[in-house]
C-alpha positions as CSV (number, residue, x, y, z in Angstrom):
1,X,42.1,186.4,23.1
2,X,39.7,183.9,21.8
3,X,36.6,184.3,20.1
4,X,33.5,181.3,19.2
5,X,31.9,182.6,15.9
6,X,29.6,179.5,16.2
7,X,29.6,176.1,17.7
8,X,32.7,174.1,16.7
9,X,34.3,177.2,15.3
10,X,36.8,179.1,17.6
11,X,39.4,181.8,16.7
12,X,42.2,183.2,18.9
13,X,44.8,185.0,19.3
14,X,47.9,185.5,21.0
15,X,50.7,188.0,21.7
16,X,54.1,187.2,23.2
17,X,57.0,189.2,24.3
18,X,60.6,188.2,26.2
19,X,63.2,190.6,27.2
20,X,65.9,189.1,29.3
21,X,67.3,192.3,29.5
22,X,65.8,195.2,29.9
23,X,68.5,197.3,30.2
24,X,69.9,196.7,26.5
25,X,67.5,197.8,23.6
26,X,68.8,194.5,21.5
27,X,67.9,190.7,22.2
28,X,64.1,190.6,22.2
29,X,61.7,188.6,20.8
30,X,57.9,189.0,19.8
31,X,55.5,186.4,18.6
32,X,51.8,186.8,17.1
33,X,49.9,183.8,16.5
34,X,46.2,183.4,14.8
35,X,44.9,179.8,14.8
36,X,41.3,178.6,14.5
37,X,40.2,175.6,16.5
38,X,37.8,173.4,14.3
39,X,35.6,170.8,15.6
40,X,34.9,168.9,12.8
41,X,32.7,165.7,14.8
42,X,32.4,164.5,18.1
43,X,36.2,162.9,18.2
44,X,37.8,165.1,15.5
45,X,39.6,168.9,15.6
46,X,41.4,170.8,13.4
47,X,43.6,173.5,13.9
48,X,45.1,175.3,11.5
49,X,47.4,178.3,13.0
50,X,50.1,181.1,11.5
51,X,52.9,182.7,13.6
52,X,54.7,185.7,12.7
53,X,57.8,186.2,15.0
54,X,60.3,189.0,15.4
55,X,63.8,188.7,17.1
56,X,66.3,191.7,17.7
57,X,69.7,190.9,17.8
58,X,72.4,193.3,17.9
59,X,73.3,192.9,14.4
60,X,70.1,192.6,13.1
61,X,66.0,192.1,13.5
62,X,65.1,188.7,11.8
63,X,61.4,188.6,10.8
64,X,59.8,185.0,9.6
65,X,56.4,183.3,9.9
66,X,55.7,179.8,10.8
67,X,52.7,177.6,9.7
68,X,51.1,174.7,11.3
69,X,47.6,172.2,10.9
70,X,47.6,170.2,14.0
71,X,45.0,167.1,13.8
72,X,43.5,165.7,17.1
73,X,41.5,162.7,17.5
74,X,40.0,161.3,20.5
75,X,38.6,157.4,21.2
């Protein structure tokens, strides 16, 4: 889902799930990601984005969030 609050400013979000097996309640993994797309000129963006991921494992469920600021430039 993605959302412009104004121009140059875009927030999103994103939900992932795999299952290879369905048939077993362990080995699953989820992913939610925020991230903001700024356009800070013409030939500049920003984007700043968090990830919070979950992965089942028979022995355990491992929860850990990521960070990231990608730059992009264009000429």
């Amino acid at each position: 889902m993605s959302y412009r609050i104004q121009r140059g400013i875009n927030v999103s979000t994103q939900y992932d799930f795999y299952d290879p097996d369905l048939d077993v309640k362990s080995g699953s993994s989820t992913r939610w990601r925020l991230s903001s797309e700024l356009y800070l000129t013409g030939y500049l963006e920003l984007i700043p984005a968090y990830e919070i991921n979950e992965d089942k494992t028979p022995i355990a469920t491992r929860r850990y969030g990521t960070g990231e600021l990608q730059l992009h430039f264009w000429f």
